[in-house]
VOVEX-450815 format. One record per atom (N, C-alpha, C): atom name; z, y, x; residue in three letters; residue number from 1. Coordinates in pm, 1 decimal, decimal comma. Layout:
% residues N
REC atom       pz       py       px type seq
REC   CA        Z        Y        X  ALA NUM
...
This chain:
% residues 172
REC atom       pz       py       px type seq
REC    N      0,0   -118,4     84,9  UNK   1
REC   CA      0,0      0,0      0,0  UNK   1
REC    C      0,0    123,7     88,7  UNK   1
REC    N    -94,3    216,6     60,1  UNK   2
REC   CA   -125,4    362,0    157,0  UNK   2
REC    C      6,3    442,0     83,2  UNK   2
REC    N     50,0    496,2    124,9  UNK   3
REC   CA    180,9    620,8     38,1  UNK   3
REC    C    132,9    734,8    139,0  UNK   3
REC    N    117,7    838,4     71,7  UNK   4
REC   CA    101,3    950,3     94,0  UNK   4
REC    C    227,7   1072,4     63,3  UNK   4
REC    N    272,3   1140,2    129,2  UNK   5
REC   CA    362,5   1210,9    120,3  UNK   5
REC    C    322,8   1381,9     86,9  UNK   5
REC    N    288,3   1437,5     -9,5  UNK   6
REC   CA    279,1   1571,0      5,9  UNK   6
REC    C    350,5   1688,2    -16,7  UNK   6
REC    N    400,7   1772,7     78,5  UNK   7
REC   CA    461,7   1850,7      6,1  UNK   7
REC    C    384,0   2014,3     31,7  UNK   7
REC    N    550,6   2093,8     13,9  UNK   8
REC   CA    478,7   2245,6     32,2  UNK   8
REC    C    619,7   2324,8     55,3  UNK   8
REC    N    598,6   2402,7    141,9  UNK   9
REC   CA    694,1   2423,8    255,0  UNK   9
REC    C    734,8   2578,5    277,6  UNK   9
REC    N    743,0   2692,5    199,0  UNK  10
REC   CA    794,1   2809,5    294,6  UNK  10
REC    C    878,7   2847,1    406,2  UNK  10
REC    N   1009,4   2834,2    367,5  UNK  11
REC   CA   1080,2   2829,6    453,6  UNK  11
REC    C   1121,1   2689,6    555,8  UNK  11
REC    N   1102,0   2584,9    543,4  UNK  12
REC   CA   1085,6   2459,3    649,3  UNK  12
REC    C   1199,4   2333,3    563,4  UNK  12
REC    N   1223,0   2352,1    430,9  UNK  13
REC   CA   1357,8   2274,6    424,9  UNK  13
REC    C   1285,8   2186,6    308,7  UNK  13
REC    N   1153,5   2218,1    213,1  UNK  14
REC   CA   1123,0   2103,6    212,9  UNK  14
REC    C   1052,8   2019,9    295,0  UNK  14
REC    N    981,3   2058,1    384,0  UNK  15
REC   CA    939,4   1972,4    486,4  UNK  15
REC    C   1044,7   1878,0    573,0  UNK  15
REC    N   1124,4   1961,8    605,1  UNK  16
REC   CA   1252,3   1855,8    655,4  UNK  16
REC    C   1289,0   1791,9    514,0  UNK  16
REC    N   1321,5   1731,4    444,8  UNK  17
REC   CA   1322,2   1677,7    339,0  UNK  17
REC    C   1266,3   1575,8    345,9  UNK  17
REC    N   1102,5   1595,2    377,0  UNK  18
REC   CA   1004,8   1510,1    346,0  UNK  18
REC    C    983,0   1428,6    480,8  UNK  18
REC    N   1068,1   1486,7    609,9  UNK  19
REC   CA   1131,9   1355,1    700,4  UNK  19
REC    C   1228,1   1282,1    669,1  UNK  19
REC    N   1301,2   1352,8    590,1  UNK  20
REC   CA   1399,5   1252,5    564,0  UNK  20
REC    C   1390,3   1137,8    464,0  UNK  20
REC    N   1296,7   1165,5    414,5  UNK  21
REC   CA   1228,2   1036,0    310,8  UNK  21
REC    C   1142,9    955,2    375,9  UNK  21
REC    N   1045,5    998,6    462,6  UNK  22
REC   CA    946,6    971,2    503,7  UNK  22
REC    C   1054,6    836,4    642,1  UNK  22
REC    N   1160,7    858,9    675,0  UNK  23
REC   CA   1247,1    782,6    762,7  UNK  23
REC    C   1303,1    629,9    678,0  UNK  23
REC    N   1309,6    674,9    513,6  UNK  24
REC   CA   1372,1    559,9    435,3  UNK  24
REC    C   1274,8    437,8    389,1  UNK  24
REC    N   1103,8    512,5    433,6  UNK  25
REC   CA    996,2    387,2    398,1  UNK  25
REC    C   1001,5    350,0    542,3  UNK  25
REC    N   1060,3    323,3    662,0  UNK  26
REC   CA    993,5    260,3    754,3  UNK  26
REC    C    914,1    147,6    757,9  UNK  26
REC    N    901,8     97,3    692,0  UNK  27
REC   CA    853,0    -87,6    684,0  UNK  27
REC    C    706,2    -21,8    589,2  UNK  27
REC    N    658,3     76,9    574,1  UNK  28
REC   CA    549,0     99,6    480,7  UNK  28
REC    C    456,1    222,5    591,4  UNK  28
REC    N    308,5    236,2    530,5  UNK  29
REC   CA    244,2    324,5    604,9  UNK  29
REC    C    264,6    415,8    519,3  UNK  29
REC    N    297,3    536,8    589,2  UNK  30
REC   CA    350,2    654,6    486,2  UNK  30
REC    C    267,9    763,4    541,2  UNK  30
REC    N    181,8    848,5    532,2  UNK  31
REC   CA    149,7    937,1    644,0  UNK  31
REC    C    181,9   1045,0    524,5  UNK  31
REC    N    272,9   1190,9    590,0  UNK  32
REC   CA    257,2   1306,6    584,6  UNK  32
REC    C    150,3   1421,4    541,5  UNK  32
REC    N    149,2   1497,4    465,5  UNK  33
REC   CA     57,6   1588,2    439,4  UNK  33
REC    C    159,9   1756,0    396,6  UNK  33
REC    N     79,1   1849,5    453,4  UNK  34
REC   CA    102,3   1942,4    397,3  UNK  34
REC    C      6,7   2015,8    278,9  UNK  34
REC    N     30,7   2014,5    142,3  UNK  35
REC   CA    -41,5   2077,4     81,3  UNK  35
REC    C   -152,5   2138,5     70,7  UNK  35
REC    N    -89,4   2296,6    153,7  UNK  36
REC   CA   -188,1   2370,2    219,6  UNK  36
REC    C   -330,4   2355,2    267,3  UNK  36
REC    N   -354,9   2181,8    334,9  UNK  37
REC   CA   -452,3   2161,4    416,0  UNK  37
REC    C   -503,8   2038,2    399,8  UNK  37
REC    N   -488,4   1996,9    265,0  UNK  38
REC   CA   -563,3   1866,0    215,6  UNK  38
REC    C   -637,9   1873,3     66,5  UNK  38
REC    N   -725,0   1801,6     34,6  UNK  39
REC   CA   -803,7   1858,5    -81,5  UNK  39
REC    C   -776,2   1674,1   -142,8  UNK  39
REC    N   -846,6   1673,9   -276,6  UNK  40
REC   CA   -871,1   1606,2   -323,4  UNK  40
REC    C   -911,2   1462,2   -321,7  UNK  40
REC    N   -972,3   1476,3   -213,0  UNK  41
REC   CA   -978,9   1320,6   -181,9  UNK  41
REC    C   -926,0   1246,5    -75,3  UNK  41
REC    N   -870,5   1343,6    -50,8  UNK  42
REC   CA   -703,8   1295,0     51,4  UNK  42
REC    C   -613,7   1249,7    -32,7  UNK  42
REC    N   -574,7   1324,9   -137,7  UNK  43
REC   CA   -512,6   1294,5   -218,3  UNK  43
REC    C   -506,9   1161,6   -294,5  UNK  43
REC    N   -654,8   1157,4   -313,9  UNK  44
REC   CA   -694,2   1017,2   -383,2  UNK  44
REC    C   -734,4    931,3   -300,4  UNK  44
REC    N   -698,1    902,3   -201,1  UNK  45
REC   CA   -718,8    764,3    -62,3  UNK  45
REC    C   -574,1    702,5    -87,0  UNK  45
REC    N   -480,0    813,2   -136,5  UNK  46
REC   CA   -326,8    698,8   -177,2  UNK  46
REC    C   -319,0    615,5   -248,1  UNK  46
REC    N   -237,9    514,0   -260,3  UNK  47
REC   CA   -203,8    451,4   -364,8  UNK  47
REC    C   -109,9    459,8   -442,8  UNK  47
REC    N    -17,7    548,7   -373,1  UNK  48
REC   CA    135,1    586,8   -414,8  UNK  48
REC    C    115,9    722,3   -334,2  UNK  48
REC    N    202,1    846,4   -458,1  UNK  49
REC   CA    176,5    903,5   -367,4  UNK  49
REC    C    327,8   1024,4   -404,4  UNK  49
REC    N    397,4   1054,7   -328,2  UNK  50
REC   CA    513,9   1150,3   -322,8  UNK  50
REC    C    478,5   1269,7   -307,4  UNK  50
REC    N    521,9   1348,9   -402,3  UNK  51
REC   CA    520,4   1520,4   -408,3  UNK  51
REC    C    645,3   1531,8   -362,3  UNK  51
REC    N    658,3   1664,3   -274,0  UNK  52
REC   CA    761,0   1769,7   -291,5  UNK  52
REC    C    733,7   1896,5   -256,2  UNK  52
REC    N    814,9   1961,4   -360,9  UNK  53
REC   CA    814,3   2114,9   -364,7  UNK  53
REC    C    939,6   2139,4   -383,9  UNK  53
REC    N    951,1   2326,6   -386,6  UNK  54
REC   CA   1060,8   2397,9   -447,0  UNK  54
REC    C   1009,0   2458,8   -533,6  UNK  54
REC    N   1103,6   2511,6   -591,8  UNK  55
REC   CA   1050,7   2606,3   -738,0  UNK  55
REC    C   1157,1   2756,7   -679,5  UNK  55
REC    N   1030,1   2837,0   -669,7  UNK  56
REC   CA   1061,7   2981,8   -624,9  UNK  56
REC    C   1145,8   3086,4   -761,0  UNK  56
REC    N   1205,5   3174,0   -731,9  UNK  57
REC   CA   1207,9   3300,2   -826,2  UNK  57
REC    C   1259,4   3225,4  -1014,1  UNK  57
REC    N   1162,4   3260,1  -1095,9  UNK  58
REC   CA   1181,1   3246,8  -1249,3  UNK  58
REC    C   1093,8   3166,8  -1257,5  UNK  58
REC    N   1110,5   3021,0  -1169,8  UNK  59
REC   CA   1029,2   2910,1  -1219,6  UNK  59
REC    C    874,1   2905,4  -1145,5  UNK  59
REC    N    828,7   2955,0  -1032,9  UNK  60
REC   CA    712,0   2952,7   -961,6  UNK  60
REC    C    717,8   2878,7   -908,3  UNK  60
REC    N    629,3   2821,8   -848,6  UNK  61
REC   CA    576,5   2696,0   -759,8  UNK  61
REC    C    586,6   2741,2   -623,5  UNK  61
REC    N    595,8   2641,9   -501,7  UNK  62
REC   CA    597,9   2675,9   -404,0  UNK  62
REC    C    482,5   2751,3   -393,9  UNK  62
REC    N    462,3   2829,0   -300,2  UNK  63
REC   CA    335,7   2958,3   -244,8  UNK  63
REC    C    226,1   2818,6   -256,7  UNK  63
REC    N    208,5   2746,5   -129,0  UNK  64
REC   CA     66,9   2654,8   -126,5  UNK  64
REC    C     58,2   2545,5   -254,5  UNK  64
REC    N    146,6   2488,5   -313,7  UNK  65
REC   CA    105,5   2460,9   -460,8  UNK  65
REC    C     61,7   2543,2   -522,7  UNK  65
REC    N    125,3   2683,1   -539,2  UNK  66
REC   CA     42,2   2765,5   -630,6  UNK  66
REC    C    -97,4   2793,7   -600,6  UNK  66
REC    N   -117,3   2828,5   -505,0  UNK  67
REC   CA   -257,2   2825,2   -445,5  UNK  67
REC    C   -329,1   2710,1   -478,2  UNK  67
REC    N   -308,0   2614,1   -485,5  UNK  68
REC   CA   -352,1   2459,2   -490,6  UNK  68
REC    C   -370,0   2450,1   -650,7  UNK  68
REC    N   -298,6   2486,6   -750,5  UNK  69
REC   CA   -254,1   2432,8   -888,4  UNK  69
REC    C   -374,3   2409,7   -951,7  UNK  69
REC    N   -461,4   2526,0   -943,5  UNK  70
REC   CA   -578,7   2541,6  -1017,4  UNK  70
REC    C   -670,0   2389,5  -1021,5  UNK  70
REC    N   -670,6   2359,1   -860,6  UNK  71
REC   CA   -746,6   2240,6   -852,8  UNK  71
REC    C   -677,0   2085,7   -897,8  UNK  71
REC    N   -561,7   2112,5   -813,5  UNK  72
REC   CA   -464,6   2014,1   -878,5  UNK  72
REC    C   -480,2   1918,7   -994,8  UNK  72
REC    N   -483,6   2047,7  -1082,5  UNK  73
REC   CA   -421,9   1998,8  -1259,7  UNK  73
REC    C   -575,9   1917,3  -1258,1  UNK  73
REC    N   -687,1   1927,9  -1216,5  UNK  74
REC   CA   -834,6   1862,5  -1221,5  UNK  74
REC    C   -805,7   1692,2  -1179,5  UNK  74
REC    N   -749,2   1689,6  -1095,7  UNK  75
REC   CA   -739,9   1565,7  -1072,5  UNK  75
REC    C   -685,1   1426,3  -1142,7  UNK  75
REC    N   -801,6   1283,8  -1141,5  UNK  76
REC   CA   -785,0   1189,3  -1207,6  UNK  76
REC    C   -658,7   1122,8  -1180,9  UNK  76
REC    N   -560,3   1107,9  -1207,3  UNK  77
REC   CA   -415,9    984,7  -1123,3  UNK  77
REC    C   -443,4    870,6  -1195,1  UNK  77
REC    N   -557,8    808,6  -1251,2  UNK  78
REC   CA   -544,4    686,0  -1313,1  UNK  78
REC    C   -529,2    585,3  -1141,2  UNK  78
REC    N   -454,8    543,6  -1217,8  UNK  79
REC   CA   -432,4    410,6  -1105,5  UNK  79
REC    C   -337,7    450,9  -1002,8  UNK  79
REC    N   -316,6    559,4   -999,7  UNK  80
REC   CA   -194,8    619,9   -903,0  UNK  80
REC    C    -42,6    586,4   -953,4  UNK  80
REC    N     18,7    582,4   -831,8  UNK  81
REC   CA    180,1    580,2   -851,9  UNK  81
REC    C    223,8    704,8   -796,5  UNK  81
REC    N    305,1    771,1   -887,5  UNK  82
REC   CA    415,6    895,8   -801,9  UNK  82
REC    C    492,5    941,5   -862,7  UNK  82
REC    N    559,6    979,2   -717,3  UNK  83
REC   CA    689,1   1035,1   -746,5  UNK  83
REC    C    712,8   1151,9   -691,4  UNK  83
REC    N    798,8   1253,2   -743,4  UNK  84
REC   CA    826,9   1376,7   -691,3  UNK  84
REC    C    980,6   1421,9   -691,1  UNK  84
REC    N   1012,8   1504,5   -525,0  UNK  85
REC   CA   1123,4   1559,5   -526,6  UNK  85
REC    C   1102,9   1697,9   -548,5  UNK  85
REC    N   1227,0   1769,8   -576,9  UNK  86
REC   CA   1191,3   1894,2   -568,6  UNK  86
REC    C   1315,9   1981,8   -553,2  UNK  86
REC    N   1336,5   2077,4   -474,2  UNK  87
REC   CA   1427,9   2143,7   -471,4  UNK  87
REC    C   1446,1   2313,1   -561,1  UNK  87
REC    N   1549,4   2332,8   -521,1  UNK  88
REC   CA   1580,3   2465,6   -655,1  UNK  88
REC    C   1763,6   2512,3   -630,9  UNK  88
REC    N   1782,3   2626,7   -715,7  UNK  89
REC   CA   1923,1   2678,3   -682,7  UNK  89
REC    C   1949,9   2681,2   -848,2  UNK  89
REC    N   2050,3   2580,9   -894,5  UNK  90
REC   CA   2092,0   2578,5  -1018,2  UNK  90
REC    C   2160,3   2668,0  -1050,2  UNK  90
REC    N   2265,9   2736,4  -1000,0  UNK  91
REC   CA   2290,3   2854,6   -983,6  UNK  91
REC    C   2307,0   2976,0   -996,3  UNK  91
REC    N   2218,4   2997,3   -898,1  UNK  92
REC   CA   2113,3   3143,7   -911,2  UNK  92
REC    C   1997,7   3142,4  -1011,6  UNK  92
REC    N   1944,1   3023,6  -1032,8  UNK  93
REC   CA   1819,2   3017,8  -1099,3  UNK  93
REC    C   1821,5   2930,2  -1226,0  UNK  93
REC    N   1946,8   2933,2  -1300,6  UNK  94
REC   CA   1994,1   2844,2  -1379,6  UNK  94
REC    C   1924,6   2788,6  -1509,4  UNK  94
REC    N   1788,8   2871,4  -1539,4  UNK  95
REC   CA   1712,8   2862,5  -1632,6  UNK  95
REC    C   1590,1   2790,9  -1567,0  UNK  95
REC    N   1600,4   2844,8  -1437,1  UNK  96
REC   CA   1465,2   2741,8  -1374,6  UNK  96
REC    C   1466,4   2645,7  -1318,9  UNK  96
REC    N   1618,5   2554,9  -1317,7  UNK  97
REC   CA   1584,5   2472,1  -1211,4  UNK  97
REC    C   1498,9   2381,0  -1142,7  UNK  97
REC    N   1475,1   2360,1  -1075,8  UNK  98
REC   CA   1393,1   2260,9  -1044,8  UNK  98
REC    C   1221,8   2290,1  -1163,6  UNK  98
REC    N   1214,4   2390,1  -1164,5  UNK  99
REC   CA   1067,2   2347,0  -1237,4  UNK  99
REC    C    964,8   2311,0  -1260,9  UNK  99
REC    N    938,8   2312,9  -1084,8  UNK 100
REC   CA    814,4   2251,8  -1027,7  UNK 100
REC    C    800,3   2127,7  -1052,6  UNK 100
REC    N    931,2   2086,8  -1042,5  UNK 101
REC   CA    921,8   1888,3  -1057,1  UNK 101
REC    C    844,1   1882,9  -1219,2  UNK 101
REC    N    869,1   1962,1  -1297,4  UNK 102
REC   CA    786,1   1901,2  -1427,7  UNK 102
REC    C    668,7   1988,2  -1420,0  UNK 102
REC    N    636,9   2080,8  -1347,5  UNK 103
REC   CA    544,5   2112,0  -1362,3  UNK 103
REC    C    391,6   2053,1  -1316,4  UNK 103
REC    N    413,1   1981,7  -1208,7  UNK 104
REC   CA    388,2   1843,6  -1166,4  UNK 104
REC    C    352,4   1728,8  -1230,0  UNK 104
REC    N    489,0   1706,7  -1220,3  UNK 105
REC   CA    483,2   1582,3  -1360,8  UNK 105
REC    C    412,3   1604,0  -1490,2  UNK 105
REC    N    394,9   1685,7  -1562,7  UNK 106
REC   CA    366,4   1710,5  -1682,6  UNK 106
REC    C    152,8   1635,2  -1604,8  UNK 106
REC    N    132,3   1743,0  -1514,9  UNK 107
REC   CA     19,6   1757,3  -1505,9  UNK 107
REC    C    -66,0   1605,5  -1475,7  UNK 107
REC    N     36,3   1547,2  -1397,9  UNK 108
REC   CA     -8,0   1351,7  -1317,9  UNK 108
REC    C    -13,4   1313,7  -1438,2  UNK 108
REC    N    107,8   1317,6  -1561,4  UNK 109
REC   CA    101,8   1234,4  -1682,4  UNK 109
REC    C    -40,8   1264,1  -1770,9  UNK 109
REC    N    -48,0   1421,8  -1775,0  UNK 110
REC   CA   -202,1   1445,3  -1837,1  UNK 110
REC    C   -270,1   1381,3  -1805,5  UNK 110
REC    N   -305,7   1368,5  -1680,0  UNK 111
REC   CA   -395,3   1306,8  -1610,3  UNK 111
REC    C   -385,0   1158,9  -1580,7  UNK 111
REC    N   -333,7   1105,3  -1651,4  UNK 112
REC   CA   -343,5    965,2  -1650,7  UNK 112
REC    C   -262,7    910,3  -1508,5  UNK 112
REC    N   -171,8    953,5  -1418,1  UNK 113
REC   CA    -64,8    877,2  -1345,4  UNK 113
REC    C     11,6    813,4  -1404,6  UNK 113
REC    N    113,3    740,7  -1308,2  UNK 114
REC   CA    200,4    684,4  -1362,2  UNK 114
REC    C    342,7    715,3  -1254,2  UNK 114
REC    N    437,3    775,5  -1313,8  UNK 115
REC   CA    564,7    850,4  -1229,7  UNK 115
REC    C    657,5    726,3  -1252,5  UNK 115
REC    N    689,2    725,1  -1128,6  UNK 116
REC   CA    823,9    655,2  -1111,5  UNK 116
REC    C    919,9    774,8  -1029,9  UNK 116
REC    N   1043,7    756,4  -1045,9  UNK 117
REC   CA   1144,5    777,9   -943,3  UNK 117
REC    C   1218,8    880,5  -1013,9  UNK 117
REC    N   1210,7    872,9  -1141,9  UNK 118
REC   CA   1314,5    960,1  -1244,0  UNK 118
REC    C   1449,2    979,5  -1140,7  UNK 118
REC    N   1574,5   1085,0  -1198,4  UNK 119
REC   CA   1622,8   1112,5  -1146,0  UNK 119
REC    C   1764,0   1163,2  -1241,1  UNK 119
REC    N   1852,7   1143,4  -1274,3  UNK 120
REC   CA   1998,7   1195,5  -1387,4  UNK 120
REC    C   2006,4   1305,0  -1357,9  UNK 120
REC    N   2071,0   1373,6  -1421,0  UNK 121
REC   CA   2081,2   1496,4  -1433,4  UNK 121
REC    C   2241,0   1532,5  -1443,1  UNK 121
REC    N   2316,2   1394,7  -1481,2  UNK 122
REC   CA   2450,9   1412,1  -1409,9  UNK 122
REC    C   2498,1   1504,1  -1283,8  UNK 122
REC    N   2583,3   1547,5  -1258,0  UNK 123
REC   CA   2648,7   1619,4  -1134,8  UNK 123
REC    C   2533,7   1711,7  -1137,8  UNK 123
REC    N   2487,8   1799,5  -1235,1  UNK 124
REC   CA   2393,2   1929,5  -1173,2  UNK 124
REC    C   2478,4   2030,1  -1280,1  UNK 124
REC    N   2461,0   2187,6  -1289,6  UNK 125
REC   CA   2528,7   2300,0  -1354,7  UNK 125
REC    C   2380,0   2357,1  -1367,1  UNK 125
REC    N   2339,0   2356,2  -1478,6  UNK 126
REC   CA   2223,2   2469,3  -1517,2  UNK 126
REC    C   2224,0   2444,2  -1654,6  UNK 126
REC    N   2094,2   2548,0  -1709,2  UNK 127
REC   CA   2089,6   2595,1  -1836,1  UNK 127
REC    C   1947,8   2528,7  -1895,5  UNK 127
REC    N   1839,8   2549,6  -1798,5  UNK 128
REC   CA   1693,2   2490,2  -1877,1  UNK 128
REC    C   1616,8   2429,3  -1735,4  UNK 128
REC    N   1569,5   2344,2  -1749,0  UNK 129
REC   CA   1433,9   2319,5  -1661,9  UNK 129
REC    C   1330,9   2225,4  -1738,1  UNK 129
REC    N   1233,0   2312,9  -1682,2  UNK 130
REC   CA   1104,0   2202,0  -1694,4  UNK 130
REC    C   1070,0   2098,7  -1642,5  UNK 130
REC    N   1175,5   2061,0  -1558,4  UNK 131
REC   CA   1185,7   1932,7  -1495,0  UNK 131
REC    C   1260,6   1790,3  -1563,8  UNK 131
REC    N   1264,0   1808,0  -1693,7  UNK 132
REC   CA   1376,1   1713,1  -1772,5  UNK 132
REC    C   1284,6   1645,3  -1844,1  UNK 132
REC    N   1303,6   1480,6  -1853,2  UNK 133
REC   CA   1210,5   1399,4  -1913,5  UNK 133
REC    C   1304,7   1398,2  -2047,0  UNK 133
REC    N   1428,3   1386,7  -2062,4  UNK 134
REC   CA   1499,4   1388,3  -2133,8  UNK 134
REC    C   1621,5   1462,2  -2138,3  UNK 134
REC    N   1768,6   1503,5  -2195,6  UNK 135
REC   CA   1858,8   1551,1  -2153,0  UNK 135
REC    C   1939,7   1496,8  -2063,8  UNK 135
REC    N   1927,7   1359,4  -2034,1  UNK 136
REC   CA   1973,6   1290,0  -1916,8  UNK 136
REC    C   1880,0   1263,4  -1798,5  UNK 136
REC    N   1784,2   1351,5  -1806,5  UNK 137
REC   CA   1675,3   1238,9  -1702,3  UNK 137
REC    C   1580,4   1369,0  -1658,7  UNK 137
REC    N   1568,7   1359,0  -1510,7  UNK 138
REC   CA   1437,8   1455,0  -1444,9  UNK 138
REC    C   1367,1   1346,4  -1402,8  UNK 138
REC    N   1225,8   1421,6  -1412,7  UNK 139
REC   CA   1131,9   1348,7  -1379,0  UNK 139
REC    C   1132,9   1284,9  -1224,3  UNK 139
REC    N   1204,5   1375,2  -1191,2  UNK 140
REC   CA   1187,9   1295,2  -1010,9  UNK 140
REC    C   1330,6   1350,4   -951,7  UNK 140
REC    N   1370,8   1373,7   -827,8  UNK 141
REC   CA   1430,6   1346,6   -758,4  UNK 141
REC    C   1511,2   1550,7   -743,3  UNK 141
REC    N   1606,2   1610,2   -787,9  UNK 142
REC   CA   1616,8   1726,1   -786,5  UNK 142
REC    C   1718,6   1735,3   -693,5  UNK 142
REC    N   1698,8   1825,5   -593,1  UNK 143
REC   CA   1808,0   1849,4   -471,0  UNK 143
REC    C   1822,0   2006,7   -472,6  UNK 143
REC    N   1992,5   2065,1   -423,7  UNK 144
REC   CA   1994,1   2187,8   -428,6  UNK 144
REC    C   2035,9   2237,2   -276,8  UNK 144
REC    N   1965,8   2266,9   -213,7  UNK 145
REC   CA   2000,8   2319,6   -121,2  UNK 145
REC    C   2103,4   2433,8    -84,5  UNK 145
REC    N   2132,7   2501,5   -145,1  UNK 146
REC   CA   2205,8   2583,0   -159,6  UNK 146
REC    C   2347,8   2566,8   -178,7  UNK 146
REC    N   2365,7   2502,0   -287,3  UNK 147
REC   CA   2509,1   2450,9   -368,8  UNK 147
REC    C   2556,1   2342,8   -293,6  UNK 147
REC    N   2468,5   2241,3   -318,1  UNK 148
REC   CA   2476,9   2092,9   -317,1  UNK 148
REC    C   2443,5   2037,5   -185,4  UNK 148
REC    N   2423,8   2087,6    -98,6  UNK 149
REC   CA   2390,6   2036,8     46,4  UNK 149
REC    C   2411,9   1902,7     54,0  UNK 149
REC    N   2523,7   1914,6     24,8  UNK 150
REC   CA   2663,2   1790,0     83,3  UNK 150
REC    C   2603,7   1653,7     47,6  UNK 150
REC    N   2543,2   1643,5   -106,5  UNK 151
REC   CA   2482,8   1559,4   -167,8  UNK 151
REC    C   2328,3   1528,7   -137,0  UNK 151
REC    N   2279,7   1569,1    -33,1  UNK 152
REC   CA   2118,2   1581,3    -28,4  UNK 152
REC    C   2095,4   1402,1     16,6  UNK 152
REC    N   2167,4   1425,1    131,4  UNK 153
REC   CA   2141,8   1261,7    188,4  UNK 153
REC    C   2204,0   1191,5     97,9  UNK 153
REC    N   2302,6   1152,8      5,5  UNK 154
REC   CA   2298,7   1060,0    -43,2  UNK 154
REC    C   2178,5    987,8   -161,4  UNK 154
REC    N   2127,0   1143,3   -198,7  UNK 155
REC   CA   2081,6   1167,5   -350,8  UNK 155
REC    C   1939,3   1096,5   -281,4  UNK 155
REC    N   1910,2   1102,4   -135,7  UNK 156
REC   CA   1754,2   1078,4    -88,2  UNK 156
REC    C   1774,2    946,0    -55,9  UNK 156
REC    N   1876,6    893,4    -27,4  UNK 157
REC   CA   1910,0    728,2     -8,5  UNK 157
REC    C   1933,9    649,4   -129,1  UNK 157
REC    N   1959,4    720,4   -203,5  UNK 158
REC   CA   1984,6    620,8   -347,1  UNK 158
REC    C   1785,2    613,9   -432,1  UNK 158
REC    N   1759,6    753,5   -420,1  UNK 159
REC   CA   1598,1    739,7   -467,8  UNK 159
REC    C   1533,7    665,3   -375,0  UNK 159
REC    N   1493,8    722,9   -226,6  UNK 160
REC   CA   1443,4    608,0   -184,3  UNK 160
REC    C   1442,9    428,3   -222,9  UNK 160
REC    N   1580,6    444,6   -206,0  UNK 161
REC   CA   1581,5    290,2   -223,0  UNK 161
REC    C   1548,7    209,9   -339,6  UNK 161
REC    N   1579,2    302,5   -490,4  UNK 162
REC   CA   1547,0    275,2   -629,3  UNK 162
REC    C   1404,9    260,3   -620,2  UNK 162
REC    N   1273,8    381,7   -522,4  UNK 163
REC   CA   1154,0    296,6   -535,4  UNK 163
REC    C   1127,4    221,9   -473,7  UNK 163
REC    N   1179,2    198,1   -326,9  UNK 164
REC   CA   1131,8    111,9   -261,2  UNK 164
REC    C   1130,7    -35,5   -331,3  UNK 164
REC    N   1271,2    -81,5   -398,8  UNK 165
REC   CA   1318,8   -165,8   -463,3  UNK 165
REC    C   1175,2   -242,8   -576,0  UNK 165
REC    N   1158,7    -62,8   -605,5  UNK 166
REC   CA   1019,0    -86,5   -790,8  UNK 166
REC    C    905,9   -125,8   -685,3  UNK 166
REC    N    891,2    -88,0   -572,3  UNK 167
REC   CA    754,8   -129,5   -494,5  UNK 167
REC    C    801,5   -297,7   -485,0  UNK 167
REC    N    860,6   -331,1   -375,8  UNK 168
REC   CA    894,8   -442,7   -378,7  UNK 168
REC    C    920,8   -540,3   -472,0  UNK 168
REC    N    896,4   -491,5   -568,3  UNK 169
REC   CA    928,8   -617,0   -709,8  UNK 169
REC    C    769,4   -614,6   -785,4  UNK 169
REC    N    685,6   -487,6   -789,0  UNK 170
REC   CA    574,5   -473,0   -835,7  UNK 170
REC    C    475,5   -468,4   -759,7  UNK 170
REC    N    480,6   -452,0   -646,5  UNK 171
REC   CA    349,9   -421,5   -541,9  UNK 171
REC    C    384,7   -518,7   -421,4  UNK 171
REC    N    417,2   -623,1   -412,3  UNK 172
REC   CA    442,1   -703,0   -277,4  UNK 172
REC    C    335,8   -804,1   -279,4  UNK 172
């Protein structure tokens, strides 16, 4: 299985992020991408493929997703697997958290993907996001850098391992 990792990066902390995930598939070919500098059929050479972003301000997308979105939302995910992390300040931004993660998500599901790597919504303090599959459930993986530091590595060792687990039972 190819896994592709993409994220999008201003300040450097989701990219470090996306080593620290990218460390929990060792036993898999995982290669790295930055947003910014891959198109479409990079995208679609994965078989699985991991987003991460942050969600800026009142719910914006990272800078190179936004730049990217237009083309993005075009793309087929039939036959794709993914999952997405995403970071945010519940906080400060208590209406937006994490929004990118559904903003994302919403768009793979249009498009015929298939998301794994939901995420509880237990232990978070906010008010709205577009990142909620349900009132218990984000679509992917929500980390706060800000608040929640403390919790980053555990929250990336317990997801990792929940897909690695769904790979290994469905894709071996």
């Amino acid at each position: 299985m190819k896994i592709g990792l993409i994220y999008g990066s201003d300040t450097g902390v989701t990219e470090e992020i996306s080593l620290k995930i990218k460390e929990k598939f060792k036993n898999y070919n995982i290669e790295r991408h930055n947003i910014a500098n891959i198109n479409e059929d990079i995208i679609l050479s994965f078989d699985f493929l991991i987003f991460g972003l942050s969600t800026w301000y009142d719910g914006d997308l990272q800078s190179d997703w936004e730049a990217y979105f237009d083309d993005f939302k075009k793309i087929d995910f039939s036959d794709k697997l993914v999952a997405i992390y995403g970071l945010g300040d519940q906080w400060g931004y208590e209406d937006y958290f994490v929004d990118g993660i559904g903003m994302i998500a919403n768009e793979v599901i249009k498009n015929n993907g298939k998301l794994i790597g939901e995420w509880p919504t237990q232990g978070y303090e906010f008010e709205k996001s577009k990142a909620l599959k349900d009132k218990d459930t984000f679509f992917g993986l929500a980390l706060d850098e800000d608040n929640q530091y403390e919790e980053t590595e555990s929250r990336i060792e317990i997801w990792t391992k929940n897909i690695i687990e769904f790979l290994e039972k469905n894709y071996k």
